[in-house]
C-alpha angles and dihedrals in degrees: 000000000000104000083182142009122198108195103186122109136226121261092257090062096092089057093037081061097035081048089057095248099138090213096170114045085046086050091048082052099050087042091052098036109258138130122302113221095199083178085071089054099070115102121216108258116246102033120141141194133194128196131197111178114173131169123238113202130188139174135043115351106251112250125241119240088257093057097251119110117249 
């Protein structure tokens, strides 16, 4: 019985997937009770990812307990 199911994945998903490691549909099989292919869990050497996240912020600056802006 699955009480719960979490279906995110971990940050080193993307590479896992740019790498060729078919993470998902072997993860669906093992869920549902299907065959595992662990040959299509292995990830290409030499594959790199880069990522770059920023925050854009615009509007009123938000004001400090005490009244004053940060």
């Amino acid at each position: 019985m699955i009480s719960e199911l979490n279906a995110r994945f971990a940050g080193g998903f993307a590479l896992s997937e740019a790498a060729g490691a078919d993470l998902v549909q072997q993860t669906l099989n093992g869920l549902f009770g299907l065959p595992v292919d662990h040959d299509r869990l292995v990830a290409k050497p030499d594959i790199y990812l880069s990522k770059y996240v920023t925050v854009l912020a615009a509007g009123p600056a938000p004001c400090h307990p005490d009244g004053g802006t940060p």
